[in-house]
PDB file of N, H, CA, C and O in Angstrom:
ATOM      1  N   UNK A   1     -10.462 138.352 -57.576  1.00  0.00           N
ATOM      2  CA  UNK A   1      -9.207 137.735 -57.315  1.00  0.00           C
ATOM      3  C   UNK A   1      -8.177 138.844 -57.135  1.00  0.00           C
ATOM      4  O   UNK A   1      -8.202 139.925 -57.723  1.00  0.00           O
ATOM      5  N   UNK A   2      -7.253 138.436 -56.236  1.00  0.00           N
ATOM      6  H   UNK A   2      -7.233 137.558 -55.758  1.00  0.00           H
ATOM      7  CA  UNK A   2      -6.126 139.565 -55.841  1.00  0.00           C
ATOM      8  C   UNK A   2      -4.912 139.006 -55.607  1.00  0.00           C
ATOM      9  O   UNK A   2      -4.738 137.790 -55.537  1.00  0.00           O
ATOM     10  N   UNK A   3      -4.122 139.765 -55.491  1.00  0.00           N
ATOM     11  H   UNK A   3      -4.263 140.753 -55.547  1.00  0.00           H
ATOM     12  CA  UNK A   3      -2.861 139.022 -55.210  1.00  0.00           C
ATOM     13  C   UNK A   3      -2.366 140.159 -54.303  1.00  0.00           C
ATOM     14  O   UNK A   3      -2.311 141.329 -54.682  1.00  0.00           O
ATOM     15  N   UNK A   4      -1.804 139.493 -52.375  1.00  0.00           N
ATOM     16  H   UNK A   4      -1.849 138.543 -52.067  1.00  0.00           H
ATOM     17  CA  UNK A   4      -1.453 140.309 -52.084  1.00  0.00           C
ATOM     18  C   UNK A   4       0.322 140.114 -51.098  1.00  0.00           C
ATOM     19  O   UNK A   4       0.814 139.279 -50.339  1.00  0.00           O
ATOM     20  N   UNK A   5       0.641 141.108 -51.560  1.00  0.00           N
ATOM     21  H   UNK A   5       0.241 141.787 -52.177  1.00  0.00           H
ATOM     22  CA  UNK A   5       2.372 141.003 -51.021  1.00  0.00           C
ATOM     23  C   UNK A   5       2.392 141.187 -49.169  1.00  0.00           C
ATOM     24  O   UNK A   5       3.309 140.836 -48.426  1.00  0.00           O
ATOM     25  N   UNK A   6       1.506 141.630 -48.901  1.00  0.00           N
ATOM     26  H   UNK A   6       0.761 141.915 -49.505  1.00  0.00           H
ATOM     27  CA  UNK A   6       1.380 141.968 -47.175  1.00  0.00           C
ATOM     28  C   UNK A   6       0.255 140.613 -46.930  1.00  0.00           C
ATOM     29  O   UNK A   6      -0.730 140.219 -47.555  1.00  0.00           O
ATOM     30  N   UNK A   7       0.968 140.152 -45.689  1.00  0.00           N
ATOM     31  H   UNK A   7       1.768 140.473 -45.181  1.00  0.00           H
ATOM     32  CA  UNK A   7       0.246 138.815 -45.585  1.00  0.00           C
ATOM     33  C   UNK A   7      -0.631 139.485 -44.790  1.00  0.00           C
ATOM     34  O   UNK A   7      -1.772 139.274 -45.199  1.00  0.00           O
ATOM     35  N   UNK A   8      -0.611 140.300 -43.700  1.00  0.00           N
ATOM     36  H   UNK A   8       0.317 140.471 -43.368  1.00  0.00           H
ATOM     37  CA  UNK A   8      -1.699 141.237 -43.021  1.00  0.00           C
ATOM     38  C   UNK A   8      -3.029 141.286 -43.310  1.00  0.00           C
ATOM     39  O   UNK A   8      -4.074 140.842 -42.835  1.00  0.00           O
ATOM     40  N   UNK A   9      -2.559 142.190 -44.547  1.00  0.00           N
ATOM     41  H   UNK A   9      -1.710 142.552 -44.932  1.00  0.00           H
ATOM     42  CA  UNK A   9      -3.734 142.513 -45.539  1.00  0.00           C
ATOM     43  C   UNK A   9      -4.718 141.180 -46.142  1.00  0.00           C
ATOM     44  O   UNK A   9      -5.860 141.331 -46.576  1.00  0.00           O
ATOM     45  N   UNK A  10      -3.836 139.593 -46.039  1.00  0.00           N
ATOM     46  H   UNK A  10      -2.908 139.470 -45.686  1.00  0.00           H
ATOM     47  CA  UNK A  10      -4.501 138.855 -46.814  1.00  0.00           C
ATOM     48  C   UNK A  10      -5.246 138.678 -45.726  1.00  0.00           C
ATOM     49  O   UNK A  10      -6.392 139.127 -45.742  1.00  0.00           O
ATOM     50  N   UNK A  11      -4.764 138.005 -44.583  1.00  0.00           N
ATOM     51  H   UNK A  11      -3.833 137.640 -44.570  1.00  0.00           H
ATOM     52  CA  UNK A  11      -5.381 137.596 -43.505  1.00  0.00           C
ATOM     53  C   UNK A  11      -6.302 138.753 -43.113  1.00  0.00           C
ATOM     54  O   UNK A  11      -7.084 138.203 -42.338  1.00  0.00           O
ATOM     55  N   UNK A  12      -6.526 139.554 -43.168  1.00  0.00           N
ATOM     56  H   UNK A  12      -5.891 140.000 -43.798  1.00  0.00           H
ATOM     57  CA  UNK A  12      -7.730 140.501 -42.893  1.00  0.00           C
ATOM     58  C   UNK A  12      -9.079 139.955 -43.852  1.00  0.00           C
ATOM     59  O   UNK A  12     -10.179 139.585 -43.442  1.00  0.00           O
ATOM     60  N   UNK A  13      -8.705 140.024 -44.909  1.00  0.00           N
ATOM     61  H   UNK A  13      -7.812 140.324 -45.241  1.00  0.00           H
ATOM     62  CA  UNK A  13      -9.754 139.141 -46.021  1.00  0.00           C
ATOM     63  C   UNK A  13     -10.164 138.184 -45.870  1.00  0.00           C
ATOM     64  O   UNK A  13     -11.346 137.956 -46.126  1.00  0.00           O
ATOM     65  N   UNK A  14      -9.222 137.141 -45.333  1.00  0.00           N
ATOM     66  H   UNK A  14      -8.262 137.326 -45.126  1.00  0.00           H
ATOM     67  CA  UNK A  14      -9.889 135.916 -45.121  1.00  0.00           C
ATOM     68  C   UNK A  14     -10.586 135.866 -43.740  1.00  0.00           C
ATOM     69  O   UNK A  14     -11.360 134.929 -43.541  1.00  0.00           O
ATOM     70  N   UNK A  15     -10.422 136.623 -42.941  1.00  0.00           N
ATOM     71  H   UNK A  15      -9.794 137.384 -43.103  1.00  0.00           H
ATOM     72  CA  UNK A  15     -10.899 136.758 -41.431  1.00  0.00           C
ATOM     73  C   UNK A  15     -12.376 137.293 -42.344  1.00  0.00           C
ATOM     74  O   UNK A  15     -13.037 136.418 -42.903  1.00  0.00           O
ATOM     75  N   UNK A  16     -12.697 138.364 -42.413  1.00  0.00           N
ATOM     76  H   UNK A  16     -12.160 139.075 -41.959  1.00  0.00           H
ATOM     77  CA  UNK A  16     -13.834 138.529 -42.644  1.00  0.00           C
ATOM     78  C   UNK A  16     -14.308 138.577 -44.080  1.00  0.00           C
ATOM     79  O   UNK A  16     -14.614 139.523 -44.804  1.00  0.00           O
ATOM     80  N   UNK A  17     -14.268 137.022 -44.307  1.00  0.00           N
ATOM     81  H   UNK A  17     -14.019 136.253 -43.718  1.00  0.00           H
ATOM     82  CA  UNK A  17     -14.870 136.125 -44.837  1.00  0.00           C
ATOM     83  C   UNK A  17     -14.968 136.684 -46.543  1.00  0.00           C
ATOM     84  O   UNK A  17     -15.897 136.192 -47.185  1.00  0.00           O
ATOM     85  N   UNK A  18     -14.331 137.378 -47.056  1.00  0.00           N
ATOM     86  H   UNK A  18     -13.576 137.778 -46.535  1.00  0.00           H
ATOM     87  CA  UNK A  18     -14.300 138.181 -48.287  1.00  0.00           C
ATOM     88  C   UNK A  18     -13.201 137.450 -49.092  1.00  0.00           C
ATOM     89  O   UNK A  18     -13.221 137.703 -50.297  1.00  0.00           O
ATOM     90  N   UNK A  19     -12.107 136.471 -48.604  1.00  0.00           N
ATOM     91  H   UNK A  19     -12.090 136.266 -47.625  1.00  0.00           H
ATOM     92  CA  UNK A  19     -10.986 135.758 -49.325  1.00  0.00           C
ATOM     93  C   UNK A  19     -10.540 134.575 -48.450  1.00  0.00           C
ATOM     94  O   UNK A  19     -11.011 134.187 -47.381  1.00  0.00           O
ATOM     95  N   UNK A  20      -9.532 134.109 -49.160  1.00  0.00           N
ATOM     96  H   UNK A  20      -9.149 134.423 -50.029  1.00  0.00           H
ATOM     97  CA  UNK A  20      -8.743 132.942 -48.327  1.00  0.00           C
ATOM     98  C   UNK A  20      -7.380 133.079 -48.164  1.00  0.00           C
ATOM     99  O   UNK A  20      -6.628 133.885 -48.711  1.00  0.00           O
ATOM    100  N   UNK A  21      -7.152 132.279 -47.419  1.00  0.00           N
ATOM    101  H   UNK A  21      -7.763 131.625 -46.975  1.00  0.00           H
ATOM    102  CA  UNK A  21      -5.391 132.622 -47.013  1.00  0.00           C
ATOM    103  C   UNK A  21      -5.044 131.101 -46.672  1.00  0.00           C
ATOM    104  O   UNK A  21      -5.698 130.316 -45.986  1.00  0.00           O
ATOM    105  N   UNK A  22      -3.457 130.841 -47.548  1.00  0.00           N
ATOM    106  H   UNK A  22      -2.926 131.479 -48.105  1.00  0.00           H
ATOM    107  CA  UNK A  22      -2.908 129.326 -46.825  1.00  0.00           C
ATOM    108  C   UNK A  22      -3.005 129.275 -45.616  1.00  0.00           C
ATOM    109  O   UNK A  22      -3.430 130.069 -44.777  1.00  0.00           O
ATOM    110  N   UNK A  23      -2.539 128.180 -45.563  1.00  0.00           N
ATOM    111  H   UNK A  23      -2.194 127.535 -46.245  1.00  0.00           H
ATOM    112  CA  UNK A  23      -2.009 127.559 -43.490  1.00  0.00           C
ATOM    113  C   UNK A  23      -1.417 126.424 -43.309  1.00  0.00           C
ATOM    114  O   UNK A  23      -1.606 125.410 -43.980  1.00  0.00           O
ATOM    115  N   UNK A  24      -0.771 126.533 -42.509  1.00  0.00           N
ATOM    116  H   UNK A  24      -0.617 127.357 -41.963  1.00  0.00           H
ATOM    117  CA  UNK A  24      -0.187 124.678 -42.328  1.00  0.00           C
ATOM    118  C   UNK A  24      -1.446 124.568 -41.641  1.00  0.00           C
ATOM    119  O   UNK A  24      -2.282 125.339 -41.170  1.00  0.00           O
ATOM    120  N   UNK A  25      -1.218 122.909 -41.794  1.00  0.00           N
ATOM    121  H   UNK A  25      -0.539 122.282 -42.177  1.00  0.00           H
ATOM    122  CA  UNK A  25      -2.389 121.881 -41.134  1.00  0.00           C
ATOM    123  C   UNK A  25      -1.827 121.869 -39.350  1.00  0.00           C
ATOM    124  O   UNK A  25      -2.450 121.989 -38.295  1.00  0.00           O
ATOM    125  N   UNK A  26      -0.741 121.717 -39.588  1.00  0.00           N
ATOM    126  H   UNK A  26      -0.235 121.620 -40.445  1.00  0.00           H
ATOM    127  CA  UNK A  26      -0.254 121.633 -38.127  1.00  0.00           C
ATOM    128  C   UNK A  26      -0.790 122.643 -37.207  1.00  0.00           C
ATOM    129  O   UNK A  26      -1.002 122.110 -36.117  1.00  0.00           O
ATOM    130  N   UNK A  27      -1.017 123.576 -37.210  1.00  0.00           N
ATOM    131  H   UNK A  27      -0.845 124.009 -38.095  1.00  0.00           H
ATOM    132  CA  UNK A  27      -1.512 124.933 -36.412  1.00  0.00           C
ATOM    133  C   UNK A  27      -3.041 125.396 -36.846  1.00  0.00           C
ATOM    134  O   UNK A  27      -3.570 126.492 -36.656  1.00  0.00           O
ATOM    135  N   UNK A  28      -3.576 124.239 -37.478  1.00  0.00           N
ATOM    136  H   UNK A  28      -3.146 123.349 -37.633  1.00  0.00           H
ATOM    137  CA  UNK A  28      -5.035 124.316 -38.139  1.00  0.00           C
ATOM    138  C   UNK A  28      -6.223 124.982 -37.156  1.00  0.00           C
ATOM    139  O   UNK A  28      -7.021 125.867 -37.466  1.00  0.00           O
ATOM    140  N   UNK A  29      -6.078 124.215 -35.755  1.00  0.00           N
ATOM    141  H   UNK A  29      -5.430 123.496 -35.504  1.00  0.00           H
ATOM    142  CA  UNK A  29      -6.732 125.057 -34.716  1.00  0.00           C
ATOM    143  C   UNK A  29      -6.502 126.080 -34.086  1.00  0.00           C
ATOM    144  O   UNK A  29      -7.409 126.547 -33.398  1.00  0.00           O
ATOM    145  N   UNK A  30      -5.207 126.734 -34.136  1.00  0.00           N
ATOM    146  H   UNK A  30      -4.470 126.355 -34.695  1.00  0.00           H
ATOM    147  CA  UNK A  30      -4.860 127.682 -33.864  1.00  0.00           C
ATOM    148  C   UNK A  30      -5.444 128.708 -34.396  1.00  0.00           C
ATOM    149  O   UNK A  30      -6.118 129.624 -33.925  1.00  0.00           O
ATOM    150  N   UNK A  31      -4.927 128.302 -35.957  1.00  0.00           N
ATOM    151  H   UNK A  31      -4.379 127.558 -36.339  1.00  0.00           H
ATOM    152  CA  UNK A  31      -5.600 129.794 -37.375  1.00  0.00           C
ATOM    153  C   UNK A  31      -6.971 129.696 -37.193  1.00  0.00           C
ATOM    154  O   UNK A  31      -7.545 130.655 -37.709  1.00  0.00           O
ATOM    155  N   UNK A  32      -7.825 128.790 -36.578  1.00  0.00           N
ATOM    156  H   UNK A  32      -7.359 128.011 -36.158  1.00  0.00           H
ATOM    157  CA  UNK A  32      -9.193 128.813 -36.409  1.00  0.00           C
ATOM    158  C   UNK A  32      -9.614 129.377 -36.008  1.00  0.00           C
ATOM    159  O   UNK A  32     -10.500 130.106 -36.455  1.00  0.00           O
ATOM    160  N   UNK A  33      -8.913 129.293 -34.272  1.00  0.00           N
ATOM    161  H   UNK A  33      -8.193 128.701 -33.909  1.00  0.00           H
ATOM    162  CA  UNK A  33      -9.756 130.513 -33.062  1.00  0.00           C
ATOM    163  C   UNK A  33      -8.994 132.081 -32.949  1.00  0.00           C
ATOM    164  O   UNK A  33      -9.406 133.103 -32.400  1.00  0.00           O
ATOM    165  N   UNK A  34      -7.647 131.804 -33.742  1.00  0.00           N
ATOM    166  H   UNK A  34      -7.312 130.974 -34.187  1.00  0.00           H
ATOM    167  CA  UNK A  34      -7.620 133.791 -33.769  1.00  0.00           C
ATOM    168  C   UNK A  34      -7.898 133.951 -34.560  1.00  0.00           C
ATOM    169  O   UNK A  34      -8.445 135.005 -34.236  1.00  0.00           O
ATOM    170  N   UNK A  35      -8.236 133.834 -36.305  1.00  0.00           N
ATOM    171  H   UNK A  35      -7.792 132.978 -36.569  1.00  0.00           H
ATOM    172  CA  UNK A  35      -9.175 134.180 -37.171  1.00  0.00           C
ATOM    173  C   UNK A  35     -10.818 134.097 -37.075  1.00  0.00           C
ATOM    174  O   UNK A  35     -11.654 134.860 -37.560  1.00  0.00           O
ATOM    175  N   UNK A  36     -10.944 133.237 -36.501  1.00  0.00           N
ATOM    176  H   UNK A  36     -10.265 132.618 -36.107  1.00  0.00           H
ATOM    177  CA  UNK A  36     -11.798 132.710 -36.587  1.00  0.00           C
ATOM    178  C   UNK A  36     -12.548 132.383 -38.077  1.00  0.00           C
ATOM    179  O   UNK A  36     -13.620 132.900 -38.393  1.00  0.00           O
ATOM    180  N   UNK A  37     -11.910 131.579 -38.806  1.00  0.00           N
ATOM    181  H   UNK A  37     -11.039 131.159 -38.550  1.00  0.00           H
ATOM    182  CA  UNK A  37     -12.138 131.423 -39.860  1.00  0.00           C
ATOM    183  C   UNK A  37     -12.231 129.550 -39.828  1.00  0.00           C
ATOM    184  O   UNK A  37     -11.678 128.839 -38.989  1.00  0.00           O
ATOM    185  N   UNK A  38     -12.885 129.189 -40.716  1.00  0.00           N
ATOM    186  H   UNK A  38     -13.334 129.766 -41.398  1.00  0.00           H
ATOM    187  CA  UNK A  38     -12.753 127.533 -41.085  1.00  0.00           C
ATOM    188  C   UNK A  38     -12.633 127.110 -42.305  1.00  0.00           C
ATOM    189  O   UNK A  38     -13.133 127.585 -43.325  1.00  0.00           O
ATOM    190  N   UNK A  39     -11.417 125.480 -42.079  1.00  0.00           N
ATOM    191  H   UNK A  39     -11.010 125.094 -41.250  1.00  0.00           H
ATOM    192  CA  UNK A  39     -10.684 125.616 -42.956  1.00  0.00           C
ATOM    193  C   UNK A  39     -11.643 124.849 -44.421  1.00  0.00           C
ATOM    194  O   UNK A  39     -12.424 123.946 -44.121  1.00  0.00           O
ATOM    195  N   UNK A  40     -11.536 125.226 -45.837  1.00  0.00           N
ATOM    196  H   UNK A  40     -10.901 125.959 -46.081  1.00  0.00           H
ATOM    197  CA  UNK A  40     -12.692 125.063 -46.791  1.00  0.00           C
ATOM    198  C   UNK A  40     -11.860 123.817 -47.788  1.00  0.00           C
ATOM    199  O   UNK A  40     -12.575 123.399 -48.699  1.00  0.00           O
ATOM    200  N   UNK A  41     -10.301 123.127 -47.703  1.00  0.00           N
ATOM    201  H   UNK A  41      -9.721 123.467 -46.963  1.00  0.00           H
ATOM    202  CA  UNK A  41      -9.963 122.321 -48.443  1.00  0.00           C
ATOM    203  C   UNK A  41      -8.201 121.832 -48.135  1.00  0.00           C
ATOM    204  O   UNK A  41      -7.298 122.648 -48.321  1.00  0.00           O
ATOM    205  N   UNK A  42      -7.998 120.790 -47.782  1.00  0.00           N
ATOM    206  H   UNK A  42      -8.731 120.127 -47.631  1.00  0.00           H
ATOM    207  CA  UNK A  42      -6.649 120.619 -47.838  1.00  0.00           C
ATOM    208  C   UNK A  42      -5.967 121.171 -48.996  1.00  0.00           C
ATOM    209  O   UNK A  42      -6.411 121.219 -50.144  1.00  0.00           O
ATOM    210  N   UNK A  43      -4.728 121.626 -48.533  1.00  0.00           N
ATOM    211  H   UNK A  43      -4.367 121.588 -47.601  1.00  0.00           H
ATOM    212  CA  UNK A  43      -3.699 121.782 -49.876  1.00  0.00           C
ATOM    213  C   UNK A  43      -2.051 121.003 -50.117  1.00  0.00           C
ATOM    214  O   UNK A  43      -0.959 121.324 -49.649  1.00  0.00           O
ATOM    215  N   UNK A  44      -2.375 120.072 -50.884  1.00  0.00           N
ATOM    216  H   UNK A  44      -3.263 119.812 -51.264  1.00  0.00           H
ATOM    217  CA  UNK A  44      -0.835 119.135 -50.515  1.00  0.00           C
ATOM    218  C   UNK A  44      -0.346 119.551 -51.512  1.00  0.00           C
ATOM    219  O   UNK A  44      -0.938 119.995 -52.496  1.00  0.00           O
ATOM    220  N   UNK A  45       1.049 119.418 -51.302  1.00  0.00           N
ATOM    221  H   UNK A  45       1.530 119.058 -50.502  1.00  0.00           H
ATOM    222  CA  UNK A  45       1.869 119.988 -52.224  1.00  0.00           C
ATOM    223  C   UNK A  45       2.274 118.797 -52.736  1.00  0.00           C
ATOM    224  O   UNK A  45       2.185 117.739 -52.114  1.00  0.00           O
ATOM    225  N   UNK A  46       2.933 118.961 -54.381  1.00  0.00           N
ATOM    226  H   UNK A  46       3.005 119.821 -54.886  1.00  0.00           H
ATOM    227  CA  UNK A  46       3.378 117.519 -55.038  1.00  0.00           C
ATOM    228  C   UNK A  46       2.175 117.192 -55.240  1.00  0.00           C
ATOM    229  O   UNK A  46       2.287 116.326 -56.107  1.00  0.00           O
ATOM    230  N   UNK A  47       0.834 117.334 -54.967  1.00  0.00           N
ATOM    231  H   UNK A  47       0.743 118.038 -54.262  1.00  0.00           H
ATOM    232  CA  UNK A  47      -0.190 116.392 -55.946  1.00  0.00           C
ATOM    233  C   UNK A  47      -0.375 116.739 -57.311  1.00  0.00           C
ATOM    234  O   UNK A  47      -1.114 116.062 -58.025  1.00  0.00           O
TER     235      UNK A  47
END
C-alpha cells in the first residue's frame, strides 16, 4: 500500500497493473483505452 501525492506516478501503477487509481464513471471508457486498464468496482460516495 502507498500513498501517492503525484497523480502521474499513481496512474503509472495502475496502468501496469501493480495498483489502482480513482475515476469518474463518466469518462470510464476513456480511462480504459489510454490506460488500458479495467475498471475492478464502483465507488459511490455517501454510501
Amino acid at each position: 500500500m502507498g500513498e501517492f501525492k503525484d497523480s502521474a506516478l499513481m496512474k503509472a501503477f495502475g496502468q501496469a497493473g501493480t495498483g489502482v487509481f480513482p475515476g469518474p464513471s463518466a469518462i470510464e471508457k476513456e480511462i480504459r483505452e489510454h490506460y488500458r486498464t479495467v475498471p475492478h468496482w464502483p465507488c459511490r460516495l455517501g454510501d
